[in-house]
TORDO-539328 format. One line per field, with one value per residue: residue in three letters; x negated, y negated, z of N, C-alpha, C in turn. Coordinates in steps of 0.02 Angstrom, whole numbers, plus 50000, padded with zeros to 5 digits. Example, Ala and Ser with C-alpha at 12.3 -4.5 7.8 and 13.67 -1.06 7.14 Angstrom:
BEGIN
type	[ALA, SER];
n.c1	[49340, 49358];
n.c2	[50284, 50112];
n.c3	[50390, 50354];
ca.c1	[49385, 49316];
ca.c2	[50225, 50053];
ca.c3	[50390, 50357];
c.c1	[49340, 49355];
c.c2	[50165, 49998];
c.c3	[50390, 50394];
END
This chain:
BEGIN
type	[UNK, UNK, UNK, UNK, UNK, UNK, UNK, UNK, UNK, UNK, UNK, UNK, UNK, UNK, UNK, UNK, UNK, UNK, UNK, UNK, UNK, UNK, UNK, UNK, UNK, UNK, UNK, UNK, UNK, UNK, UNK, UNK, UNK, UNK, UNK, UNK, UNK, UNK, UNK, UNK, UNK, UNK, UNK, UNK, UNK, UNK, UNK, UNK, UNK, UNK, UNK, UNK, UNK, UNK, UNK, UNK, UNK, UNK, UNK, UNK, UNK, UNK, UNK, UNK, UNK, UNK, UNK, UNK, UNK, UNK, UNK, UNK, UNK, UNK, UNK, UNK, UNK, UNK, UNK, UNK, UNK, UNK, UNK, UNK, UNK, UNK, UNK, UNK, UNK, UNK, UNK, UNK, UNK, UNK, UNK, UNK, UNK, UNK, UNK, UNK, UNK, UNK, UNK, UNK, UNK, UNK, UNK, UNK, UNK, UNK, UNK, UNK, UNK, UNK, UNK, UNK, UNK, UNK, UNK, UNK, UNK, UNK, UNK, UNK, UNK, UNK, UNK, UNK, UNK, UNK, UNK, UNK, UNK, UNK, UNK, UNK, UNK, UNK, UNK, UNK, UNK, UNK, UNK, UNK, UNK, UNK, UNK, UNK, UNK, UNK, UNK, UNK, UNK, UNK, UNK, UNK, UNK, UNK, UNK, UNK, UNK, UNK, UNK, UNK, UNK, UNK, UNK, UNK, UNK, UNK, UNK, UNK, UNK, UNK, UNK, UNK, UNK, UNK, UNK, UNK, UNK, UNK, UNK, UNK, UNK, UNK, UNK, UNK, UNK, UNK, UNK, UNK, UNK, UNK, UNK, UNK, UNK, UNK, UNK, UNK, UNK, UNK, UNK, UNK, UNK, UNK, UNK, UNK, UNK, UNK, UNK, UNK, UNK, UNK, UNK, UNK, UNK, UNK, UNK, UNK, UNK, UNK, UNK, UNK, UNK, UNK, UNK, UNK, UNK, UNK, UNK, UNK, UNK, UNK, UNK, UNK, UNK, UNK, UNK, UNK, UNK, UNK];
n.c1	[46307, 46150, 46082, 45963, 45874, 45915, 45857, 45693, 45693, 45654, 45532, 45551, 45503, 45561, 45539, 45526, 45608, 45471, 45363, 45313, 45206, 45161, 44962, 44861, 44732, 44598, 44466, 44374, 44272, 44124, 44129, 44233, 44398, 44466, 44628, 44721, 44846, 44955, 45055, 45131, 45163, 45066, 44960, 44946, 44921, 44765, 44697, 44742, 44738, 44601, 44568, 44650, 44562, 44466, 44442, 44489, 44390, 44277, 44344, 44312, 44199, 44138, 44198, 44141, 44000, 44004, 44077, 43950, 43873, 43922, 43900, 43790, 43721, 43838, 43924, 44061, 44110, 44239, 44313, 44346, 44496, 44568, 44719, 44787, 44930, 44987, 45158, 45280, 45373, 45426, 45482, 45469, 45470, 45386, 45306, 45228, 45234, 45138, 45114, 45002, 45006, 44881, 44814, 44714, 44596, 44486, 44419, 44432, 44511, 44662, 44730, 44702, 44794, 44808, 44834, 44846, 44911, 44951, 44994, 45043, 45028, 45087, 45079, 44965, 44874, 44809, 44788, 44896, 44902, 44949, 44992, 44974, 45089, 45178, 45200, 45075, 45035, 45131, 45070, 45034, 45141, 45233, 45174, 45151, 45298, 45320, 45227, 45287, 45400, 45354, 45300, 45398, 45468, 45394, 45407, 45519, 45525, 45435, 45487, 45589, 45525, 45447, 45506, 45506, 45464, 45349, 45199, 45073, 44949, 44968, 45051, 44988, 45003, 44974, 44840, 44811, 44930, 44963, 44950, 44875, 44812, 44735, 44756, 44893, 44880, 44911, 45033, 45197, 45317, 45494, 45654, 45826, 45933, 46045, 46001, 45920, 45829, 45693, 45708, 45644, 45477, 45378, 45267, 45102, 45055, 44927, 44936, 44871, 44814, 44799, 44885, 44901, 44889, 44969, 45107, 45116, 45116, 45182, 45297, 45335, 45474, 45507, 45630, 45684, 45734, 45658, 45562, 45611, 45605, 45483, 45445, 45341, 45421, 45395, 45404, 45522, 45627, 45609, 45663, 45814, 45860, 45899];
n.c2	[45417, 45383, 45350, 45446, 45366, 45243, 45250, 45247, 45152, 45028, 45082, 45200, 45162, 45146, 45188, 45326, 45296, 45288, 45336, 45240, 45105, 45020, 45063, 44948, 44862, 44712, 44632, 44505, 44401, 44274, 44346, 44418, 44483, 44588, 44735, 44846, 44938, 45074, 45183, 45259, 45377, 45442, 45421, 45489, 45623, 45718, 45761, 45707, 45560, 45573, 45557, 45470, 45359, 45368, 45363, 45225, 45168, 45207, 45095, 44986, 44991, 44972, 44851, 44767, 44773, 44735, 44596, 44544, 44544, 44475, 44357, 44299, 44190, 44135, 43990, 43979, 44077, 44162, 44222, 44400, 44474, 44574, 44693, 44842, 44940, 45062, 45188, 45297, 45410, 45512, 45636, 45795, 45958, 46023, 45945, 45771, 45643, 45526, 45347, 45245, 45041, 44947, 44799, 44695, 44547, 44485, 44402, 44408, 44367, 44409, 44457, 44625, 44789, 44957, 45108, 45225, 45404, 45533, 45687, 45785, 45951, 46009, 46131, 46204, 46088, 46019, 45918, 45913, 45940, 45888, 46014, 46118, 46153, 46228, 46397, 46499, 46556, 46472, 46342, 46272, 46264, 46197, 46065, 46023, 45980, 45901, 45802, 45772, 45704, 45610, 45511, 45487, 45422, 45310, 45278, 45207, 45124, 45023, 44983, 44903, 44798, 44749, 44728, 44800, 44944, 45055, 45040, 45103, 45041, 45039, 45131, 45204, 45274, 45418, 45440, 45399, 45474, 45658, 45825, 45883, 45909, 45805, 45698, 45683, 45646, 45549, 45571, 45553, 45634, 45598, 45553, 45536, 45422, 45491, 45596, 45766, 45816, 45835, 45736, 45727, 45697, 45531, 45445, 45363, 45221, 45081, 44916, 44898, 44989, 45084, 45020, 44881, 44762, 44643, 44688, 44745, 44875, 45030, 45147, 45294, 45407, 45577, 45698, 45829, 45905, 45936, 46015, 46106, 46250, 46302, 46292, 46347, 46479, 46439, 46288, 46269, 46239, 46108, 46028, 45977, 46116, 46250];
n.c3	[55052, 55007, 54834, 54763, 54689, 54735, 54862, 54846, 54793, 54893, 54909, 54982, 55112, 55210, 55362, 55447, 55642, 55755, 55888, 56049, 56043, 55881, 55828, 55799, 55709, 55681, 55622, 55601, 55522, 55436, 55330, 55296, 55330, 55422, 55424, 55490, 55514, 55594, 55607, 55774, 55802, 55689, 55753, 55871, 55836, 55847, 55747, 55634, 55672, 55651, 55540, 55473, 55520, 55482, 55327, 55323, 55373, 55278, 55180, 55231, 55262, 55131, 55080, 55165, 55127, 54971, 54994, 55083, 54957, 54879, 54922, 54913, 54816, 54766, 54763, 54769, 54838, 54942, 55109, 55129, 55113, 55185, 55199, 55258, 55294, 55362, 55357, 55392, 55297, 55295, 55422, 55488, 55607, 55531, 55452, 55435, 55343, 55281, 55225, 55136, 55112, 55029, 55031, 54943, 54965, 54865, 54796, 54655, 54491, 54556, 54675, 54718, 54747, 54806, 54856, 54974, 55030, 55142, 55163, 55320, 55365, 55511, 55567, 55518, 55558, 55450, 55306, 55173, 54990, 54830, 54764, 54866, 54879, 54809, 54749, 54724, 54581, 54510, 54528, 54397, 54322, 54404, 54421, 54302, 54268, 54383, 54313, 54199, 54252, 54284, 54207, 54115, 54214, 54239, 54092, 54109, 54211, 54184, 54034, 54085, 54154, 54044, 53944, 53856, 53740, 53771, 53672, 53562, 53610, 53744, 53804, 53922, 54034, 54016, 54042, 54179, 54266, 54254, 54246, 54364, 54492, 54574, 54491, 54544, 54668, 54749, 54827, 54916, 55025, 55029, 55074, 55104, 55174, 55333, 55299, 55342, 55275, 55154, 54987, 54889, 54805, 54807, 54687, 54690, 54612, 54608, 54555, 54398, 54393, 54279, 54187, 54135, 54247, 54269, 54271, 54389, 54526, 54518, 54592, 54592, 54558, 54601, 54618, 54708, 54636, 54518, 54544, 54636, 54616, 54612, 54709, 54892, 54998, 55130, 55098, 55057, 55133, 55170, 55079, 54989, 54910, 54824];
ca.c1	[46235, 46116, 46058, 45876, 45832, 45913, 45804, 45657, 45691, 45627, 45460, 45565, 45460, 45604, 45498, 45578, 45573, 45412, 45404, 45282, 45190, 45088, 44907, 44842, 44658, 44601, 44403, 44349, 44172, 44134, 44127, 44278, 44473, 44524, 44699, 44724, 44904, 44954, 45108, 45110, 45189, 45001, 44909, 44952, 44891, 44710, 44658, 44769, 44709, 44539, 44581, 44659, 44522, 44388, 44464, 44482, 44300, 44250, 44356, 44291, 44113, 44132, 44212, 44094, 43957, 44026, 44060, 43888, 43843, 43951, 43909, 43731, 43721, 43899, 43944, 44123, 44136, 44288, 44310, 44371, 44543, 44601, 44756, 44801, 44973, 45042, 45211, 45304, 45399, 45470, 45442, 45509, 45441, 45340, 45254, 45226, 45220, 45125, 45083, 44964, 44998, 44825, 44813, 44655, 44585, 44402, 44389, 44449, 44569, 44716, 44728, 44724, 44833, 44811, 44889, 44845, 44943, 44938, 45048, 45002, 45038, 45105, 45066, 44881, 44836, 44784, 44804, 44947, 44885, 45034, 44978, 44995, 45167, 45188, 45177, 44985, 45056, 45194, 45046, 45033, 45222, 45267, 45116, 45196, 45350, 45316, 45197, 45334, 45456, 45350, 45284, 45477, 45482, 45347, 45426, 45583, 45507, 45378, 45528, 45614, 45489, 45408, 45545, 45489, 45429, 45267, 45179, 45011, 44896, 45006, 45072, 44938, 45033, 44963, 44793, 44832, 44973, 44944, 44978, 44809, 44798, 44679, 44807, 44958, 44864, 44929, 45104, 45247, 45397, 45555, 45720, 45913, 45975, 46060, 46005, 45870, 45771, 45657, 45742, 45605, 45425, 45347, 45202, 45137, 45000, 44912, 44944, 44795, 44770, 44795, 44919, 44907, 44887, 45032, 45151, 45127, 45126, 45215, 45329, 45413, 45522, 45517, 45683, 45665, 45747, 45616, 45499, 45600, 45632, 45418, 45392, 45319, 45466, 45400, 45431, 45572, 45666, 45559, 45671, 45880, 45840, 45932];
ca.c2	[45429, 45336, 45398, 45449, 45305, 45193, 45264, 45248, 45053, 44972, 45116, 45243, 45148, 45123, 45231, 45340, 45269, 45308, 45337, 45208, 45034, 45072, 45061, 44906, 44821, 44661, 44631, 44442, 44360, 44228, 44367, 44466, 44472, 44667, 44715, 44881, 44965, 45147, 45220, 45281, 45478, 45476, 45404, 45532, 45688, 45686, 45763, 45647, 45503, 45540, 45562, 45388, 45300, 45377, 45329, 45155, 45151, 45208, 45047, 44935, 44976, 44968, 44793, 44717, 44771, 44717, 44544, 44528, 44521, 44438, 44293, 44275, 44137, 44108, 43948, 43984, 44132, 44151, 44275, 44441, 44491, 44663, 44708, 44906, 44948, 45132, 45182, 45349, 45382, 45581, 45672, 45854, 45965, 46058, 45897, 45720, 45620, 45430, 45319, 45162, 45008, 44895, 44715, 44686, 44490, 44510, 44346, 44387, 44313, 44413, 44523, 44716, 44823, 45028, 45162, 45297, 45440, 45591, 45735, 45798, 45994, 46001, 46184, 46206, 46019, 45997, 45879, 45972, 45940, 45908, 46094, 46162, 46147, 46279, 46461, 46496, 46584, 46444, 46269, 46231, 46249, 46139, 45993, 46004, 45967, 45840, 45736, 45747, 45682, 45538, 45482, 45467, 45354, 45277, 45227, 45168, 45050, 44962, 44924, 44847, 44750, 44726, 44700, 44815, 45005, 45085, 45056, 45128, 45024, 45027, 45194, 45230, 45333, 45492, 45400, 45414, 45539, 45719, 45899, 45884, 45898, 45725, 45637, 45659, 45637, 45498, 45562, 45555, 45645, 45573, 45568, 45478, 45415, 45530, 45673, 45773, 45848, 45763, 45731, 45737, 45639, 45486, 45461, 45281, 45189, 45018, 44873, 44871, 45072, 45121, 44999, 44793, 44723, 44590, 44760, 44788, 44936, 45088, 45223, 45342, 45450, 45634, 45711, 45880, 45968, 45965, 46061, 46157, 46327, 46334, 46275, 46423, 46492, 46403, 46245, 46253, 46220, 46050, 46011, 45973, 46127, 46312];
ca.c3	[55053, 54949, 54782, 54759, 54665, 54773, 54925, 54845, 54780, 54937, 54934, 55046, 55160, 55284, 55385, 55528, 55708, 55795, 55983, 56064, 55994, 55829, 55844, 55775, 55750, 55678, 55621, 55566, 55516, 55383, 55264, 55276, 55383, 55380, 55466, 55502, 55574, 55591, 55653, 55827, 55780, 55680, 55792, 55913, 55817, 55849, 55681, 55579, 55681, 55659, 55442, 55447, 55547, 55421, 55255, 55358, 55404, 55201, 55122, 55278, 55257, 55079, 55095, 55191, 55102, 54948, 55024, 55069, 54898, 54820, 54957, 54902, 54763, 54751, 54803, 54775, 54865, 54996, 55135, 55107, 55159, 55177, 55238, 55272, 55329, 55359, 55375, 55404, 55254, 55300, 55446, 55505, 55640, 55499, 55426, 55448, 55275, 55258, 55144, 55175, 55075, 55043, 54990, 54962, 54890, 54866, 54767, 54593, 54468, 54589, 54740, 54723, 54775, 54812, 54909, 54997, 55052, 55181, 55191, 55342, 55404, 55586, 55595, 55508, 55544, 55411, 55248, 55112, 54930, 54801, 54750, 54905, 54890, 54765, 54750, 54664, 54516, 54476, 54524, 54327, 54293, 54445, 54400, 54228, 54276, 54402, 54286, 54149, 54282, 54328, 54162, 54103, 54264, 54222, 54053, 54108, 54229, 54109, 54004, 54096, 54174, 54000, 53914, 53756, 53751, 53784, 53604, 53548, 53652, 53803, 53836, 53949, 54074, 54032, 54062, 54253, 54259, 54225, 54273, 54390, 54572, 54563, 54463, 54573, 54733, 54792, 54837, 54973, 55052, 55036, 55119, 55091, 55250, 55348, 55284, 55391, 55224, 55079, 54939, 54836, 54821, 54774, 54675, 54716, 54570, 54614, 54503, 54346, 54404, 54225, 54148, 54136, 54305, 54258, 54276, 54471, 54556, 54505, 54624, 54532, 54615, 54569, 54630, 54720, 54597, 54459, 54561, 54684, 54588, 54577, 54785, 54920, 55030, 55195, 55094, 55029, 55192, 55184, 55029, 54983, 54842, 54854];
c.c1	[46202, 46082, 45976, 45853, 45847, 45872, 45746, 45652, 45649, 45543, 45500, 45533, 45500, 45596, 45556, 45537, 45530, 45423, 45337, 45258, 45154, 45012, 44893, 44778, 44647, 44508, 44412, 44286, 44176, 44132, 44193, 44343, 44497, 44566, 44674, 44795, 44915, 45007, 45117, 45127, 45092, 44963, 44898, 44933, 44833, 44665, 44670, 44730, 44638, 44508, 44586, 44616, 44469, 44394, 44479, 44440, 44260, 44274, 44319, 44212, 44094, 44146, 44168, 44022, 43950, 44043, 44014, 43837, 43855, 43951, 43841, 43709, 43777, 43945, 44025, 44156, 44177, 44280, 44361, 44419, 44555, 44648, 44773, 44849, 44996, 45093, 45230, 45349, 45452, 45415, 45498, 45445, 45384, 45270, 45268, 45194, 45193, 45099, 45076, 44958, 44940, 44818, 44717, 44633, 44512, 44386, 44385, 44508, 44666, 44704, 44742, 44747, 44820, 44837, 44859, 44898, 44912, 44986, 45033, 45061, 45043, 45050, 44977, 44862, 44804, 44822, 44837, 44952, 44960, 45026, 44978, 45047, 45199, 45163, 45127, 45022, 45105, 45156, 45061, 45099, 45233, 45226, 45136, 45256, 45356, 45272, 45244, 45378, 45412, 45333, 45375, 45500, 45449, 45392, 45489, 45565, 45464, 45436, 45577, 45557, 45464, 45447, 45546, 45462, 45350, 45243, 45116, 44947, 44927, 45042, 44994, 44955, 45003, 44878, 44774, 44861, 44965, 44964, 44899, 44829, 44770, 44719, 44876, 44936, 44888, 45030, 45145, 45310, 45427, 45614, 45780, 45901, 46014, 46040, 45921, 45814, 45776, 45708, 45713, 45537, 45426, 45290, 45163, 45032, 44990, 44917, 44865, 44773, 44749, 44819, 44925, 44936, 44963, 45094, 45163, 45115, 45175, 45225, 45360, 45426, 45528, 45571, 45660, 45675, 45723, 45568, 45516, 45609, 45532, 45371, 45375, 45387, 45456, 45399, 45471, 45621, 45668, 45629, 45768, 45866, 45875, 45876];
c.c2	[45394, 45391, 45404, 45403, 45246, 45204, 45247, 45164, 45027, 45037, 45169, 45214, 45109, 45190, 45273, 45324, 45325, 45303, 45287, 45154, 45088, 45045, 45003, 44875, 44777, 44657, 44549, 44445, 44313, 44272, 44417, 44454, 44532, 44675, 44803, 44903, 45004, 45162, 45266, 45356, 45477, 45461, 45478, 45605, 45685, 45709, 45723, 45583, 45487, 45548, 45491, 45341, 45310, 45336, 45264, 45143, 45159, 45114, 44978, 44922, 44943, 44878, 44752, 44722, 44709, 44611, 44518, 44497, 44492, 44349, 44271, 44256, 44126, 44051, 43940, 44032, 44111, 44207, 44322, 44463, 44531, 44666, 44793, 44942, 45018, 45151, 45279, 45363, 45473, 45611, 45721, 45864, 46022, 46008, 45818, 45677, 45547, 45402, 45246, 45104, 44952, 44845, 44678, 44592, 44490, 44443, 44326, 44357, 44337, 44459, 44595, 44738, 44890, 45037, 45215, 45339, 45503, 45615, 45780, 45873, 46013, 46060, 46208, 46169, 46026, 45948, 45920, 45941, 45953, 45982, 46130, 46187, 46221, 46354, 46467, 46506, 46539, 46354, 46246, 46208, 46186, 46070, 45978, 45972, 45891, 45757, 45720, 45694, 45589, 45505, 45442, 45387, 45334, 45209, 45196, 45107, 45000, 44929, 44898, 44771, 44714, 44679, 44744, 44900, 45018, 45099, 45085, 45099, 45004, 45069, 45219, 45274, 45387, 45489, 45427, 45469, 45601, 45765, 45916, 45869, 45804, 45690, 45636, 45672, 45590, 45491, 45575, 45581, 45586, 45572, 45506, 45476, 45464, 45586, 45700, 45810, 45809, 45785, 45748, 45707, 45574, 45484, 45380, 45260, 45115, 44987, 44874, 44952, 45086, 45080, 44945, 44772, 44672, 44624, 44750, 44827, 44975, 45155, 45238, 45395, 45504, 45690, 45810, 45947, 45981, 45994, 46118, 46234, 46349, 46306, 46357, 46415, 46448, 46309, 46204, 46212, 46137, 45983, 46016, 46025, 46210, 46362];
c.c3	[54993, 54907, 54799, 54750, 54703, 54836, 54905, 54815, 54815, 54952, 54974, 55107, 55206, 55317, 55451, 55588, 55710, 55854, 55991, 56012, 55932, 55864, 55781, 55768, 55685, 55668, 55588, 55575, 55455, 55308, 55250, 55345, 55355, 55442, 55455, 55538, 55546, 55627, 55722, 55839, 55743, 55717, 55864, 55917, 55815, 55788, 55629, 55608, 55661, 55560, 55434, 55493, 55489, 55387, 55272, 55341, 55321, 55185, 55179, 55253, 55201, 55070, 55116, 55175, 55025, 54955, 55025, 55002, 54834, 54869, 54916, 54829, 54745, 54778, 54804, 54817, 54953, 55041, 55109, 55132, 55155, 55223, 55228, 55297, 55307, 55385, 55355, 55346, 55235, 55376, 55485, 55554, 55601, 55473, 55447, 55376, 55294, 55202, 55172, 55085, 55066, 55002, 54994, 54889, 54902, 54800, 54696, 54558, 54516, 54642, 54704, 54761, 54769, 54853, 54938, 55038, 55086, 55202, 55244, 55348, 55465, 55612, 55595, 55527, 55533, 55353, 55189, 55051, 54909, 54784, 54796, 54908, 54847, 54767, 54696, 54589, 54486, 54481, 54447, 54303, 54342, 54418, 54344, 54232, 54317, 54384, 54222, 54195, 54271, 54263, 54144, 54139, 54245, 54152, 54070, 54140, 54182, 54049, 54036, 54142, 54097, 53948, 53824, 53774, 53752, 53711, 53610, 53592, 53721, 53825, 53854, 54016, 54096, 54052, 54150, 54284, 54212, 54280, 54315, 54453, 54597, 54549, 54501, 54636, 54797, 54805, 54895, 54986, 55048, 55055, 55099, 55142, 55255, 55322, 55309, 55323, 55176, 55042, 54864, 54866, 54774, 54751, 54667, 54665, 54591, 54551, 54467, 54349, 54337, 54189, 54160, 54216, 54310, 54273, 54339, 54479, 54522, 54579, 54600, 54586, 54564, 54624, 54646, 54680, 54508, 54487, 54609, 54667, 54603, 54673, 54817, 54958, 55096, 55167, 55082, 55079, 55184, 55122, 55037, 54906, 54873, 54871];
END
């Protein structure tokens, strides 16, 4: 079985099969080229589907507004590309986890990159906040725990990418990362191969979010067993945690 960290190397985003095509769509004009694809397990829930067409329809509008006005007196200006891809990245018959990777080049010195994520609830359908996850009386301990985890990650990757530690004007980590609902919003179930429960989550930062663009992206992998002593009983199941 593969370790945690090796699952989460490639993004965990060796998604589990889906049953039918995904749902795909495609917009051009001289001011913009946005992509759009969605896994066909969400497409199929009609409250999730109609979550990930919104938050679509926000960065679209936004985009092509945006566009607009960065066409008028700019004789350099290019069209706008957006790409939007979501992928399955845990799913049980309690929840359905995604996480949408976006490439967005809007005409400056490099493309941006963000993420969004949606843990969805089978049973409420509804959307499951990293704080849901937790029994009320134990949210602060667990958010503590899982923003220590990820900062840690945090620093290990930066040096080795950097080549040097997180000094005074560059440990900006905690900047982003925190024991805050808001700040670890953007996170994902996880799963080893073979094995039918998460392993843990991911918590997934766009390149420049908080810390030197030149960096990349950031997923840190927070391992189920720094938070599962402080989850609720109907989630524990959800989890490889006693």
């Amino acid at each position: 079985m593969k370790s945690f960290a090796a699952a989460i190397a490639c993004l965990v985003l060796a998604a589990v099969p889906a049953l039918g095509a995904d749902y795909e769509t495609k917009e051009k004009s001289p001011l913009y080229e946005l992509h759009l694809r969605v896994p066909a397990s969400a497409m199929a829930i009609a409250a999730l589907k109609d979550k990930i067409l919104a938050l679509y329809k926000a960065d679209a509008d936004q985009a092509k507004s945006d566009a607009k006005d960065d066409r008028e007196g700019n004789p350099h200006f290019h069209a706008y590309n957006i790409d939007t891809n979501w992928r399955v990245t845990f799913e049980s018959d309690a929840v359905l986890s995604l996480s949408a990777e976006i490439n967005a080049d809007t005409g400056g010195a490099h493309p941006n990159e963000a993420f969004q994520t949606i843990v969805w609830d089978k049973k409420a359908g509804r959307a499951l906040p990293i704080d849901g996850l937790f029994q009320p009386d134990h949210v602060k301990d667990a958010l503590t725990a899982v923003a220590s985890a990820a900062v840690k990650a945090w620093a290990k990757v930066y040096i080795q990418r950097s080549g040097q530690r997180p000094g005074p004007d560059t440990d900006l980590a905690k900047d982003g990362i925190g024991a805050d609902p808001d700040k670890l919003k953007t996170y994902a179930l996880t799963y080893a191969e073979g094995n039918p429960a998460a392993n843990g989550i991911v918590l997934l930062y766009g390149a420049g979010q908080v810390w030197p663009h030149v960096l990349g992206d950031f997923r840190l992998a927070v391992p189920a067993t720094v938070f599962g002593k402080y989850l609720k009983p109907q989630w524990k199941a959800l989890f490889n945690v006693p």
